[in-house]
C-alpha positions as a Markdown table, in Angstrom:
| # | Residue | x | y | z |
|---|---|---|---|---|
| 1 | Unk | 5.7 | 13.0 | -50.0 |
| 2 | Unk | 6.6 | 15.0 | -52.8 |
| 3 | Unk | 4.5 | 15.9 | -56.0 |
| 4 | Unk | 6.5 | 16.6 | -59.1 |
| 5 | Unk | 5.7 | 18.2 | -62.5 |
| 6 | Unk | 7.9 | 19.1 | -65.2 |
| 7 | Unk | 7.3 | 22.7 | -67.2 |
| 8 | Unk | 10.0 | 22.9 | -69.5 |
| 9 | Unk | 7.9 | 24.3 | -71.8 |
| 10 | Unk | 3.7 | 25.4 | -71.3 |
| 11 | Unk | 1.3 | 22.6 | -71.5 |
| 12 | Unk | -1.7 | 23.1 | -74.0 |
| 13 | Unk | -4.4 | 23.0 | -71.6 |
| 14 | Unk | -4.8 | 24.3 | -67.9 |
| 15 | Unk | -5.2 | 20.5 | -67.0 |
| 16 | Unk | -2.1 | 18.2 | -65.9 |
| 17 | Unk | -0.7 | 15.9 | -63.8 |
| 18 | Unk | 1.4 | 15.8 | -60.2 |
| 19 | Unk | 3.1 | 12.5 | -59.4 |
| 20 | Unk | 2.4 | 11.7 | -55.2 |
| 21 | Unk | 5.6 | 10.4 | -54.4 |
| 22 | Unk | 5.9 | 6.9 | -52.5 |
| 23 | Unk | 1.8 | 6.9 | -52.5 |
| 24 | Unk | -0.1 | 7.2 | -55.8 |
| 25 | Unk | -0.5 | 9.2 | -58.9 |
| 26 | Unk | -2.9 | 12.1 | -57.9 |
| 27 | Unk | -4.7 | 14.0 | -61.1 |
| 28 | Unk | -5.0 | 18.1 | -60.2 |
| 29 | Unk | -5.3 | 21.0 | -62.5 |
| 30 | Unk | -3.2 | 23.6 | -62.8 |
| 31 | Unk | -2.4 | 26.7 | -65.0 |
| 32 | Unk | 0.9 | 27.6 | -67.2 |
| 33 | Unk | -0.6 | 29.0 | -70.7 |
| 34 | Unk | -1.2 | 32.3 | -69.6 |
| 35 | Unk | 2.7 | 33.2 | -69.5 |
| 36 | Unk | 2.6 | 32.1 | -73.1 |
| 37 | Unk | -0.3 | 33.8 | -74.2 |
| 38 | Unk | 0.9 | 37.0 | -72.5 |
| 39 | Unk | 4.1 | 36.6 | -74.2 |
| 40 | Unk | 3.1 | 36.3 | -77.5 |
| 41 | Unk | 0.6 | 39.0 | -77.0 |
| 42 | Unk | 3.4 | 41.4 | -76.3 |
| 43 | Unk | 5.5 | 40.5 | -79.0 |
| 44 | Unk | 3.1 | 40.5 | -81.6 |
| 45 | Unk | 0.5 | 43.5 | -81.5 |
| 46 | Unk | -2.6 | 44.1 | -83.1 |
| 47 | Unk | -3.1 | 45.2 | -86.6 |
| 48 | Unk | -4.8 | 48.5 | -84.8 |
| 49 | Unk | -1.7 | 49.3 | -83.3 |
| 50 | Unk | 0.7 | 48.4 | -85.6 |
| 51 | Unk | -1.3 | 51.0 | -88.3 |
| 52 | Unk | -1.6 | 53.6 | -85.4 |
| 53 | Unk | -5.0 | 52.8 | -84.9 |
| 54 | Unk | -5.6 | 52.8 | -80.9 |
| 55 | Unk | -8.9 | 51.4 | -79.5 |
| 56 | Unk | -10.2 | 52.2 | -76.2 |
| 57 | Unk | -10.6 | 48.9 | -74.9 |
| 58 | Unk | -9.1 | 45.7 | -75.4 |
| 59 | Unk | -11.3 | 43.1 | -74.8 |
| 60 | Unk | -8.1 | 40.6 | -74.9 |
| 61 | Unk | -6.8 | 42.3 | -71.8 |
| 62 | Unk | -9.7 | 41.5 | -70.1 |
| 63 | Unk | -10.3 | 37.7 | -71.2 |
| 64 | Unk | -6.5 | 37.2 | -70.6 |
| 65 | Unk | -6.8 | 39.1 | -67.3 |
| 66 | Unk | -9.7 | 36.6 | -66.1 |
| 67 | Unk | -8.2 | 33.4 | -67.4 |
| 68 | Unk | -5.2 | 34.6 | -65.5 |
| 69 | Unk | -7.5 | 35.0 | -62.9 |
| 70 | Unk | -9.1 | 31.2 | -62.8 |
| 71 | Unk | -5.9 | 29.3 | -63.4 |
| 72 | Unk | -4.4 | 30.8 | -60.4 |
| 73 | Unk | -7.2 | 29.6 | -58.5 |
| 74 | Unk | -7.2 | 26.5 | -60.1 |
| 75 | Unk | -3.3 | 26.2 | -58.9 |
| 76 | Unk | -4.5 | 27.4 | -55.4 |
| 77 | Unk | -7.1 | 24.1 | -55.4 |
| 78 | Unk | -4.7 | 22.0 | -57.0 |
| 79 | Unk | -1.9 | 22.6 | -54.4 |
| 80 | Unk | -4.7 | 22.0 | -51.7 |
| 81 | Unk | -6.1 | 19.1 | -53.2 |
| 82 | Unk | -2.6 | 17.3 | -53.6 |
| 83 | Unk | -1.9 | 18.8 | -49.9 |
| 84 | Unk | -4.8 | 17.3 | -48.4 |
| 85 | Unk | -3.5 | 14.3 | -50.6 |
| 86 | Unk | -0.3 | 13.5 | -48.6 |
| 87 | Unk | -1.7 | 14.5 | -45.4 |
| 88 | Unk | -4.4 | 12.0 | -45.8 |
| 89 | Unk | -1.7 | 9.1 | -46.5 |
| 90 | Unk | 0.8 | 10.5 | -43.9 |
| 91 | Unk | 2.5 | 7.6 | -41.5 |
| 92 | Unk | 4.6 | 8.6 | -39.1 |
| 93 | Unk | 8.1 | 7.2 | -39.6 |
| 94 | Unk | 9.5 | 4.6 | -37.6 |
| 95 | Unk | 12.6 | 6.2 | -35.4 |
| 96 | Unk | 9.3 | 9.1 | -34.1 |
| 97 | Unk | 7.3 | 5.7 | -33.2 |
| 98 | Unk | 10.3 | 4.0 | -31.6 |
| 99 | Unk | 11.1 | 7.5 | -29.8 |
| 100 | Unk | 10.9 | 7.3 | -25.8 |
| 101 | Unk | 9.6 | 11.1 | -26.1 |
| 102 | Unk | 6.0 | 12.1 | -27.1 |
| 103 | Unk | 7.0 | 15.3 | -28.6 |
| 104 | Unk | 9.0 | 14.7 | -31.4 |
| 105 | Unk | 5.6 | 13.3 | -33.2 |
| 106 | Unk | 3.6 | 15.9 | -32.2 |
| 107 | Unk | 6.0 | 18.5 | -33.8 |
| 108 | Unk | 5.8 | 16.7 | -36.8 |
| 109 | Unk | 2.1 | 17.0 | -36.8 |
| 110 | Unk | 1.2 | 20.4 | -35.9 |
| 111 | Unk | 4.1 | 21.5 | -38.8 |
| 112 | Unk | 5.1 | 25.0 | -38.2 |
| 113 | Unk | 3.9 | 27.3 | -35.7 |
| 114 | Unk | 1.4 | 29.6 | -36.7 |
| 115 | Unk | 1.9 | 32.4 | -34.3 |
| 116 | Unk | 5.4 | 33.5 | -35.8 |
| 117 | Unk | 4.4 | 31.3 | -39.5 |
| 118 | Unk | 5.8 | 33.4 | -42.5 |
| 119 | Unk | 4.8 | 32.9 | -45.6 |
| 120 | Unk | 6.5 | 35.0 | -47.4 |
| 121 | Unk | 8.6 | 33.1 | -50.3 |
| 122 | Unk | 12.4 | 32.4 | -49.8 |
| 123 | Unk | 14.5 | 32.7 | -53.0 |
| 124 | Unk | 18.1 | 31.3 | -53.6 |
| 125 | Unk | 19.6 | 32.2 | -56.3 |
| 126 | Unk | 23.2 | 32.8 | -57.7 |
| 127 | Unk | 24.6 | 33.9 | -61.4 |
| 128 | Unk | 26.9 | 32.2 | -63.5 |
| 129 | Unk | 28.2 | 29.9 | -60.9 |
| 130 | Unk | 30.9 | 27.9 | -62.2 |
| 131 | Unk | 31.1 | 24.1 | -62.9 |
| 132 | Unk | 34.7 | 22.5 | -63.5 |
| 133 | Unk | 34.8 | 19.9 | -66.4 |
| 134 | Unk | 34.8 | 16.8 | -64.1 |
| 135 | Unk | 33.0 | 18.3 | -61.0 |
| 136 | Unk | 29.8 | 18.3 | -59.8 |
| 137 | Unk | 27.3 | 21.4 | -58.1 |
| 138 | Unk | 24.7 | 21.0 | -55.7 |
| 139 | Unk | 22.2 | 23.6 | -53.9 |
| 140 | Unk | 21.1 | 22.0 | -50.8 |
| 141 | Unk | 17.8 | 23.4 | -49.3 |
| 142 | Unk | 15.6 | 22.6 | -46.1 |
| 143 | Unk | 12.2 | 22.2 | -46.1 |
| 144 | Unk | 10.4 | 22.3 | -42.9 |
| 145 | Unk | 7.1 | 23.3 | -43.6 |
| 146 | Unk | 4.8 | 20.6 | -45.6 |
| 147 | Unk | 2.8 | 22.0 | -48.6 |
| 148 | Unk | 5.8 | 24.6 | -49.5 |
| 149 | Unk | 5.4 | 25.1 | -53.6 |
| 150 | Unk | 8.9 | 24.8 | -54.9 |
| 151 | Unk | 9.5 | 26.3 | -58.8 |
| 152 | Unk | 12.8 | 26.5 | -60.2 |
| 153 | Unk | 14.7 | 28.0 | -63.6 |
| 154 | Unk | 18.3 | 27.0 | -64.6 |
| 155 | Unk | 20.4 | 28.5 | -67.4 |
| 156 | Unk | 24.0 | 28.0 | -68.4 |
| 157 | Unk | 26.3 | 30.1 | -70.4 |
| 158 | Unk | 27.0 | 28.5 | -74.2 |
| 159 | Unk | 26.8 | 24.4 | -73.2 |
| 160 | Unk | 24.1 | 21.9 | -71.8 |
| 161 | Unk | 24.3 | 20.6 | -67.8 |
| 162 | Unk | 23.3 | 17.7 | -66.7 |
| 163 | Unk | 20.5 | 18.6 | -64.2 |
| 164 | Unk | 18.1 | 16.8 | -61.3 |
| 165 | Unk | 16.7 | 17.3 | -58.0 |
| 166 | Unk | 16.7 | 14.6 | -55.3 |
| 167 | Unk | 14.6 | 14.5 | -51.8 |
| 168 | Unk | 16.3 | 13.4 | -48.6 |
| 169 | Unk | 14.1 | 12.3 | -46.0 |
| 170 | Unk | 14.3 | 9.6 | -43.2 |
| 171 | Unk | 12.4 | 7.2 | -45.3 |
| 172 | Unk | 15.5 | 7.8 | -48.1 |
| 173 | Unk | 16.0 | 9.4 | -50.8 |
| 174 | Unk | 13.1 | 10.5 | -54.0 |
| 175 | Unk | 14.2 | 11.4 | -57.4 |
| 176 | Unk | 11.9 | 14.4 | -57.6 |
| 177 | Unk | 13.7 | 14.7 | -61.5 |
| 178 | Unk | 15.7 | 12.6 | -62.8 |
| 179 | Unk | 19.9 | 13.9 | -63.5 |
| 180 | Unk | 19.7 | 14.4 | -67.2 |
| 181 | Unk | 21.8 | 16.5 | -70.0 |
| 182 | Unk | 19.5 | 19.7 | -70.5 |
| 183 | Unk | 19.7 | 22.3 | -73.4 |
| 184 | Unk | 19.4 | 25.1 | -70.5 |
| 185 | Unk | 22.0 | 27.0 | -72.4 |
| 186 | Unk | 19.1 | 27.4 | -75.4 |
| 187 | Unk | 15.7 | 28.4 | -73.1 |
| 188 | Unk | 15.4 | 28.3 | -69.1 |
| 189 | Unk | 14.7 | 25.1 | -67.5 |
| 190 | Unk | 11.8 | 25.5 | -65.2 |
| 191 | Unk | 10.1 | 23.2 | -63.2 |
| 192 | Unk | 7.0 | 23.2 | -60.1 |
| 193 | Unk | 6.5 | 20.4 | -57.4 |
| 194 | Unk | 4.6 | 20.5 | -54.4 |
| 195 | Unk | 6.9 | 19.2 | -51.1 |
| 196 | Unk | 4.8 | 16.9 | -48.8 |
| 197 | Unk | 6.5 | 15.3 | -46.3 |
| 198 | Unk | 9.1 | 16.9 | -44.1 |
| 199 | Unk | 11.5 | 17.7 | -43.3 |
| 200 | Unk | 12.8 | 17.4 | -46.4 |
| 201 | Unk | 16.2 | 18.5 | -48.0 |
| 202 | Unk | 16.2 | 19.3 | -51.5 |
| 203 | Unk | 19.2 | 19.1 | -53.4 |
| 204 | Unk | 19.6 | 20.5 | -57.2 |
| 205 | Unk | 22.7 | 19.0 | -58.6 |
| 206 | Unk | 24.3 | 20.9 | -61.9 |
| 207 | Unk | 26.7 | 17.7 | -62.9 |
| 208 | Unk | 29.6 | 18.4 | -65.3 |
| 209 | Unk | 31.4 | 15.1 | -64.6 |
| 210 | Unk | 30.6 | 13.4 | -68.2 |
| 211 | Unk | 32.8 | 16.9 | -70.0 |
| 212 | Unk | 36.5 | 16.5 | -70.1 |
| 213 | Unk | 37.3 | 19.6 | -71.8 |
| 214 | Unk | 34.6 | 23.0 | -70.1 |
| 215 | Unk | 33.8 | 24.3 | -67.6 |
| 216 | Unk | 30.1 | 25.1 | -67.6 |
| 217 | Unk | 28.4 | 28.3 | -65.6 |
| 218 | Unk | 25.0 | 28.1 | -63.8 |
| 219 | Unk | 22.5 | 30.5 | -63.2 |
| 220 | Unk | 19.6 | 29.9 | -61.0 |
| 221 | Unk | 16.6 | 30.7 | -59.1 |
| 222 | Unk | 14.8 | 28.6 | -56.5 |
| 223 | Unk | 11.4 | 29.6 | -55.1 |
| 224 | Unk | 10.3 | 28.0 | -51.9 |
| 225 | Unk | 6.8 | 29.3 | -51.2 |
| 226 | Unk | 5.4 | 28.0 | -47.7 |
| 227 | Unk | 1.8 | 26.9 | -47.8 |
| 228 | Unk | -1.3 | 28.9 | -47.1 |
| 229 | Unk | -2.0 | 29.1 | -43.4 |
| 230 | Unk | -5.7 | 27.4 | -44.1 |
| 231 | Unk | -4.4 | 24.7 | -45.4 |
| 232 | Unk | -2.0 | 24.3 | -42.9 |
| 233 | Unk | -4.5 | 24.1 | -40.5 |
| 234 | Unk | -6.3 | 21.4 | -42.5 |
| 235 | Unk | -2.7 | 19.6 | -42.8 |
| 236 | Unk | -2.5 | 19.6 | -39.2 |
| 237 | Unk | -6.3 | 18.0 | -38.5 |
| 238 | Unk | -5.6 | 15.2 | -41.2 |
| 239 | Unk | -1.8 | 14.6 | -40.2 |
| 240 | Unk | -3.5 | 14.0 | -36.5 |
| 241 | Unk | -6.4 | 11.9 | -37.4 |
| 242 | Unk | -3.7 | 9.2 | -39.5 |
| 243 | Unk | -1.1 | 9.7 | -36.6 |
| 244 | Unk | -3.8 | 9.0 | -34.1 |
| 245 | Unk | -5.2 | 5.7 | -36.1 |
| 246 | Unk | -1.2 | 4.7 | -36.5 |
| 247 | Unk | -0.4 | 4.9 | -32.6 |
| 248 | Unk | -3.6 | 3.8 | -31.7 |
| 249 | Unk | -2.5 | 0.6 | -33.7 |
| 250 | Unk | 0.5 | 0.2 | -32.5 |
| 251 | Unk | -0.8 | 0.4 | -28.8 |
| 252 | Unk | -3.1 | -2.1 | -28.9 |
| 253 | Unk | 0.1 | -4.3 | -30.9 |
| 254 | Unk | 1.8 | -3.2 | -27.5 |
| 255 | Unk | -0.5 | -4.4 | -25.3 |
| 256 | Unk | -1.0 | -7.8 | -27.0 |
| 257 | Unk | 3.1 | -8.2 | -27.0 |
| 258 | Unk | 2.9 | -6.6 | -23.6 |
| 259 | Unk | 0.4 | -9.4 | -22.0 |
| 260 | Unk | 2.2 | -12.2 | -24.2 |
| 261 | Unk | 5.7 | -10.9 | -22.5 |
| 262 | Unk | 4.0 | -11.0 | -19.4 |
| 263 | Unk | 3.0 | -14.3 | -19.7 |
| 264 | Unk | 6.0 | -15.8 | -21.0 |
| 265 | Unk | 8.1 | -13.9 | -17.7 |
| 266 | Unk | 5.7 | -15.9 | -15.5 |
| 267 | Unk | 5.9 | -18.6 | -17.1 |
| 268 | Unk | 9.5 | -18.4 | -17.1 |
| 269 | Unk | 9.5 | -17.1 | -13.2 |
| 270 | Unk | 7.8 | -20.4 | -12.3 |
| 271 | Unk | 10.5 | -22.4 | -14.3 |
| 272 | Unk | 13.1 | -20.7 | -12.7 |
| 273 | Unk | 12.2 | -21.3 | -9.6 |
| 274 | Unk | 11.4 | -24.8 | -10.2 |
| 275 | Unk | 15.1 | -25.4 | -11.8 |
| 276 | Unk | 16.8 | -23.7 | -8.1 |
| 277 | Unk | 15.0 | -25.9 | -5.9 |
| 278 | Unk | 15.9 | -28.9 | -8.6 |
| 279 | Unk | 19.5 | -27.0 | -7.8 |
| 280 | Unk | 19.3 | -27.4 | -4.6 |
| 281 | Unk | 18.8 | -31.1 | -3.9 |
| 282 | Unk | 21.6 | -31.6 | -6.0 |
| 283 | Unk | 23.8 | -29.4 | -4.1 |
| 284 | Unk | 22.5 | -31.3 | -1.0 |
| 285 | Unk | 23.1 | -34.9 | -3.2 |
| 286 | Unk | 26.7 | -32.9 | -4.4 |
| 287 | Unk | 27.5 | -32.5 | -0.9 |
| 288 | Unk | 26.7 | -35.6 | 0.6 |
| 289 | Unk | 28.2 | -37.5 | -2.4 |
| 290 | Unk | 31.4 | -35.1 | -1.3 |
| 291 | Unk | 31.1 | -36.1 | 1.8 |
| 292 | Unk | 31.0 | -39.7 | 0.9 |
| 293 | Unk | 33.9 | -39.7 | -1.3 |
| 294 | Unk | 36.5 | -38.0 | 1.0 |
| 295 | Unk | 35.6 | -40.6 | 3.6 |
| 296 | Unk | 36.1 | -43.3 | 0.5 |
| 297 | Unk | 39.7 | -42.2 | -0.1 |
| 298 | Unk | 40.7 | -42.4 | 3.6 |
| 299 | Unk | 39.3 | -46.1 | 3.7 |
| 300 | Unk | 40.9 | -47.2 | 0.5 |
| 301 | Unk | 44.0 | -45.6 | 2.0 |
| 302 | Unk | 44.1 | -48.0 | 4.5 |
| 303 | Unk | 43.0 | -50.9 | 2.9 |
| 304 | Unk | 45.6 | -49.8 | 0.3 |
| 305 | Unk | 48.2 | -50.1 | 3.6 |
| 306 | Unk | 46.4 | -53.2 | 5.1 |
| 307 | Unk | 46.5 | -55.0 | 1.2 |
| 308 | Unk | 50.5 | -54.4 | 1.2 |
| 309 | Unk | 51.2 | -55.4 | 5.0 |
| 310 | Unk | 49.9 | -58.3 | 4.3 |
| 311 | Unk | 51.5 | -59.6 | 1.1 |
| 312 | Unk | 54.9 | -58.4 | 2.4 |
| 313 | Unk | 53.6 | -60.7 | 5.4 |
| 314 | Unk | 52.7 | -64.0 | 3.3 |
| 315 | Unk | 56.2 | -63.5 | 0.8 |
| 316 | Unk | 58.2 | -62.7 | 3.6 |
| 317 | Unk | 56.8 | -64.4 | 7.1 |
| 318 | Unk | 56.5 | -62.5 | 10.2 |
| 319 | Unk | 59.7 | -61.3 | 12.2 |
| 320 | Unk | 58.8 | -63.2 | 15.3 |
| 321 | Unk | 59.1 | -66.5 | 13.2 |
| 322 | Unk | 62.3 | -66.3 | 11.9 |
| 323 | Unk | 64.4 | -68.5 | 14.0 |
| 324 | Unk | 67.4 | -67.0 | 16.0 |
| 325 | Unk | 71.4 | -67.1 | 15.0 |
């Protein structure tokens, strides 16, 4: 759900490539020479100038101006390209398929509302933010809208940080860049990645546990720039179409396990009734067998007092036979 590049420094060519998270690798083009070339432009003028020789046009400008120009369109296609990428291979997640509500997978799939949608960017950024030696700073930030462009630059003051940015979704957690020690205290870290699926909570960790001795101070900015509403609207059609194949698969799952449950309860019905009537006759057998074995005990009560009268009878002799004093 995410697509990650790293920029620490300006590629050679206006070509490069995103990294789909948790589907494929997905080649786009992009632009990040032009800040370069602008750069060095500024800081090193034309022999003209530098003699005070001024021209009236500056047929750099211009070229620079246009290749500006086609890079940022070639961002703009490569952001919808890789947009259209993830919505393609979207699945909705298990706990929205488990849900008892409808809704919850619906909201997921129209993404944000277009009648109040703002796509202005949000920023967050702070100034030399301090670190303790030992300790550990994150910048937590929710994503709710699929296709936001995230860009980031980190500094410190005098020392290297180590630095990475993680995802957080239901499906887990995506290193988006790997924690590593930076030399942001020597040039700007800077980095671009699209964010696919949502919502998503990014967090950019600044992690000074490996230094004993300094504390470090962080300075950074964090651009979250929400997608363009037509491709929003093309996010939503493609995110419907999988969601649609994905329940429609697990309804017909559902009603297999559905006529296979039903068949087993009837089955199960029949047995049921077939073990209480077994029950039955042998609560009539228990209770005749009951019945049988009280009237037992009596009997074999008085054969028990017939058996002894009769010994004590043949040992002793009868009373009426015992001859008179």
């Amino acid at each position: 759900g995410l697509i990650k590049q790293h920029s620490t420094s300006a590629p050679s060519s206006a070509s490069s490539d995103l990294n789909l998270f948790g589907t494929r690798q997905v080649p786009v083009s992009t632009r990040y020479t032009i800040m370069a070339k602008k750069k060095e432009a500024e800081s090193a003028p034309s022999e003209d100038v530098a003699n005070g020789d001024a021209t009236e046009d500056d047929p750099t400008a211009d070229s620079e101006s246009t290749t500006s120009k086609d890079n940022g369109e070639l961002e703009a296609r490569a952001i919808a390209q890789a947009m259209q990428s993830a919505d393609a291979s979207y699945v909705p997640s298990p706990s929205l398929l488990a849900s008892d509500d409808a809704h919850p997978l619906l909201s997921q799939v129209d993404g944000p509302s277009l009648s109040n949608f703002n796509t202005n960017p949000s920023v967050y950024q702070a100034k030399s933010v301090p670190v303790a030696l030992r300790a550990k700073f994150d910048v937590p930030i929710h994503v709710t809208a699929g296709g936001s462009v995230v860009e980031y630059e980190i500094t410190t003051d005098v020392y290297d940080i180590a630095f990475g940015v993680t995802a957080e979704r239901e499906e887990g957690v995506t290193n988006v860049k790997e924690s590593e020690r930076v030399d942001s205290h020597l040039e700007p870290v800077t980095g671009k990645f699209l964010v696919g699926s949502v919502p998503c909570a990014l967090i950019f960790s600044f992690d000074n546990e490996y230094s004993w001795f300094r504390e470090k101070r962080v300075t950074y900015k964090i651009t979250v720039t929400p997608p363009r509403t037509e491709n929003v609207i093309k996010g939503r059609r493609l995110r419907a179409k999988k969601a649609l194949e994905a329940v429609t698969k697990d309804s017909e799952e559902i009603a297999e396990r559905y006529e296979t449950s039903t068949q087993k309860r009837s089955e199960l019905e029949k047995e049921v009734k077939r073990l209480e009537k077994e029950i039955e006759e042998k609560k009539k057998s228990l209770d005749v067998l009951s019945t049988e074995e009280k009237w037992l005990e009596k009997k074999r009560a008085v054969r028990d007092e017939q058996i002894k009268l009769l010994n004590e009878r043949i040992e002793k002799g009868w009373d009426d036979e015992k001859p008179e004093e």
